[in-house]
C-alpha positions in Angstrom: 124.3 -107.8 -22.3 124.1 -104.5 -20.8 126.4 -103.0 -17.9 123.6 -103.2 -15.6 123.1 -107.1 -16.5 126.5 -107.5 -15.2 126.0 -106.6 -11.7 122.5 -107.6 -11.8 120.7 -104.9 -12.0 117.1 -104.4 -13.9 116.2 -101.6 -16.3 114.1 -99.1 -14.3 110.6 -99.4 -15.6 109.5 -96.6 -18.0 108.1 -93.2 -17.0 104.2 -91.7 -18.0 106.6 -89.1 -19.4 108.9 -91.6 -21.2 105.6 -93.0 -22.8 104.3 -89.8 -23.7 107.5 -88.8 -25.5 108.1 -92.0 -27.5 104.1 -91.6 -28.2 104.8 -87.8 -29.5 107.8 -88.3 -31.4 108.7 -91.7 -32.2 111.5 -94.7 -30.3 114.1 -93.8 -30.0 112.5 -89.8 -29.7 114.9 -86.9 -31.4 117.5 -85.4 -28.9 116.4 -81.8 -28.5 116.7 -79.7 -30.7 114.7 -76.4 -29.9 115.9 -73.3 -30.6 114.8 -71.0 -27.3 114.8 -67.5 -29.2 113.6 -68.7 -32.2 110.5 -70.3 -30.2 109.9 -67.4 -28.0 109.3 -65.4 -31.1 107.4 -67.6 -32.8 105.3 -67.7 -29.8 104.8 -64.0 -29.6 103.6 -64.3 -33.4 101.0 -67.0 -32.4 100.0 -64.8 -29.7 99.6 -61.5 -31.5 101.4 -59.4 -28.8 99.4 -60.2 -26.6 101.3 -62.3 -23.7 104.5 -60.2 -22.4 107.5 -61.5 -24.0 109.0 -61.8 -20.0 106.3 -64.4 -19.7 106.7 -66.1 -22.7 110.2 -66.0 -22.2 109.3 -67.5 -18.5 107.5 -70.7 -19.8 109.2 -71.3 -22.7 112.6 -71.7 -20.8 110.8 -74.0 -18.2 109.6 -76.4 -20.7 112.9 -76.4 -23.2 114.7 -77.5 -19.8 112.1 -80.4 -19.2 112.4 -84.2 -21.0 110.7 -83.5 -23.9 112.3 -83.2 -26.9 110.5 -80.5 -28.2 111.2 -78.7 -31.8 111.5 -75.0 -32.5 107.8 -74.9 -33.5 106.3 -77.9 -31.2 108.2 -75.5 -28.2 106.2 -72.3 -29.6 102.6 -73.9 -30.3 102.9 -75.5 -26.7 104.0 -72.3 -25.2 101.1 -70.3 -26.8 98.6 -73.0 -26.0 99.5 -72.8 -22.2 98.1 -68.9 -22.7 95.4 -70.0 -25.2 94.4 -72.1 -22.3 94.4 -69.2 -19.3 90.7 -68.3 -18.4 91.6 -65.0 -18.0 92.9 -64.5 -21.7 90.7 -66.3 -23.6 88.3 -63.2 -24.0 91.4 -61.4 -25.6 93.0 -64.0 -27.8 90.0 -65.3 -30.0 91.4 -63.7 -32.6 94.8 -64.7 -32.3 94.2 -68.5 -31.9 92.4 -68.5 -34.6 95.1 -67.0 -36.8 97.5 -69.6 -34.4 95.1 -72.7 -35.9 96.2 -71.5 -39.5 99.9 -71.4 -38.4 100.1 -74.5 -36.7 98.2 -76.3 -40.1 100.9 -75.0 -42.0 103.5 -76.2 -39.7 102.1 -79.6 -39.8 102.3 -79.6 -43.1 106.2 -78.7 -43.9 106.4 -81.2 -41.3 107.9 -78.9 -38.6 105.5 -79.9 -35.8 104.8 -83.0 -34.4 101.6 -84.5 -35.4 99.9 -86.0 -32.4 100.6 -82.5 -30.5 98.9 -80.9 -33.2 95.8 -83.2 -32.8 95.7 -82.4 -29.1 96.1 -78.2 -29.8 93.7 -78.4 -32.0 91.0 -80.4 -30.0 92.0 -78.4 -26.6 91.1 -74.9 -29.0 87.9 -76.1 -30.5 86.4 -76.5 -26.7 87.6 -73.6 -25.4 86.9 -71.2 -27.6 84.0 -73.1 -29.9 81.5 -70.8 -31.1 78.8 -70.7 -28.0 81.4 -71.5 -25.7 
């Protein structure tokens, strides 16, 4: 019986975000356990230089303080793919999410990235920048 069982309270029904997150990374998900600087320079790797570091710096510290539980690398890959993404780069960085794609496969497989995000990066790349795209 929990505490709120003794004053007859329910348990609050779960979030999209609470669903996404046990989808992503397992229940109970991993407390988190990103490393900020470590990601932000990952992330300027993935990106080639490309990106200022201020504004990878920017993003990467808004989502570390959200619920996800995000690890070093998972942080990084999702930072660069939120610049991979932008319209207005995607005529400069063809080259570097290319070399990001390689990366991220080698991340997945030492197990430092979560799985399911990978899936997602990957299918999000191949439509933006397909070949005849």
């Amino acid at each position: 019986m929990g505490l709120f069982d003794l004053f007859g309270g329910k348990k609050k029904p779960e979030s999209a975000m609470d669903l996404f997150i046990k989808a992503m990374y397992g229940d109970p998900p991993p407390p988190k356990r990103a490393k900020l600087s470590e990601a932000v320079d990952l992330a300027n790797d993935l990106l080639m230089g490309e990106v200022s570091e201020r504004e990878i710096v920017t993003l990467a510290t808004q989502l570390n303080s959200g619920p996800i539980p995000y690890s070093t690398h998972d942080l990084a890959l999702s930072v660069a793919l939120s610049f991979f993404k932008d319209p207005a780069r995607v005529s400069r960085l063809g080259t570097a999410q290319l070399m990001a794609r390689m990366s991220m496969i080698e991340w997945l497989q030492e197990k430092k990235v979560a799985p399911l995000l990978v899936q997602s990066v990957e299918d999000t790349l191949y439509k933006i920048y397909k070949p005849g795209a």
